[in-house]
C-alpha positions, 0 to 999 in steps of 0.5 A: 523093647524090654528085656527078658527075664530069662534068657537062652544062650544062642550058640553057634557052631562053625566048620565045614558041613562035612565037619558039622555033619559028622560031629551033629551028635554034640551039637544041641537042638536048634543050634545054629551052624555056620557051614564056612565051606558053603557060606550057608546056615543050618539048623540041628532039627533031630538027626539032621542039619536044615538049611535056613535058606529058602529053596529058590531053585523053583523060582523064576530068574529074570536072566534065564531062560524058563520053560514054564508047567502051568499057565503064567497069566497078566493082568488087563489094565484098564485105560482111562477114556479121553480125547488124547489115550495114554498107555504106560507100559510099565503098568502092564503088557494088556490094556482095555478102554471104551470109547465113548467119543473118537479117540487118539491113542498117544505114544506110549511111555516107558517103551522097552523093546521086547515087550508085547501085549495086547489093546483092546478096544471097545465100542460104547453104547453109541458105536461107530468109534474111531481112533486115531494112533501116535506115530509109534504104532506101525501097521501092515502096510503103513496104513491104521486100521478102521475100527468096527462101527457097531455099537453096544461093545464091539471089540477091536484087539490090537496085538503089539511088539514093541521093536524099538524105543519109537517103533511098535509093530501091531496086527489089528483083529476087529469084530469080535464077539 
């Protein structure tokens, strides 16, 4: 890149934000400050020093607990129809996929436990669908459920909490409409 023809020097002011504050009349508009006792940048914008760091205290933090105002939405990620389901956990917590033959949902990949979500199933066009789960799926009363046999889009949802790195607990709700 070249270099300007006209150039501005940057100054930089550095002290306490008391100090700083306190002396705001000898600083230049624009000027960078340097407050040493918070370890932050300020900007001279009129009367005031401005922070130049981003106000993070209305972001969420992965390590604390939240309480959220508005709804929090994720996607549904659509799995790709086969003899053999593969789910990626890391890709979402909500899943679709059609059958369109009977099916088996594989074990999952990158189980973490905690996370939950939801699988729903749908009926193609012929109906009358069934699907087999790995051995990670653990149902009430150790038994999977029979999916509904209607054809033209029948829905199945199955809700999952992943327990541990091999255990999934699910609670099946079949026929919806």
């Amino acid at each position: 890149m070249p270099t300007p023809s006209t150039r501005t020097p940057v100054r930089v002011a550095r002290g306490t934000y008391s100090n700083l504050n306190s002396s705001i009349s000898d600083l230049q508009e624009g000027e960078i400050c340097y407050a040493t006792d918070q370890d932050k940048l300020y900007v001279k914008e009129g009367s005031s020093l401005v922070s130049t760091q981003a106000d993070t205290s209305t972001l969420a933090a992965l390590a604390t607990a939240q309480t959220f105002t508005a709804g929090q939405r994720g996607e549904i990620t659509t799995l790709t129809d086969g003899a053999n389901i593969s789910v990626n956990l890391a890709d979402s917590n909500n899943f679709t996929v059609t059958l369109a033959g009977n099916r088996t949902l594989d074990n999952p990949s990158n189980i973490v436990a905690g996370q939950s979500g939801s699988i729903f199933i749908v009926q193609d066009g012929t109906g009358s669908r069934t699907l087999a789960y790995g051995s990670y799926y653990d149902f009430a009363g150790g038994t999977a459920p029979t999916l509904t046999a209607g054809a033209g889009g029948a829905i199945d949802r199955i809700d999952y909490v992943v327990r541990s790195s091999t255990s999934i607990h699910c609670v099946f709700t079949g026929n919806y409409s």
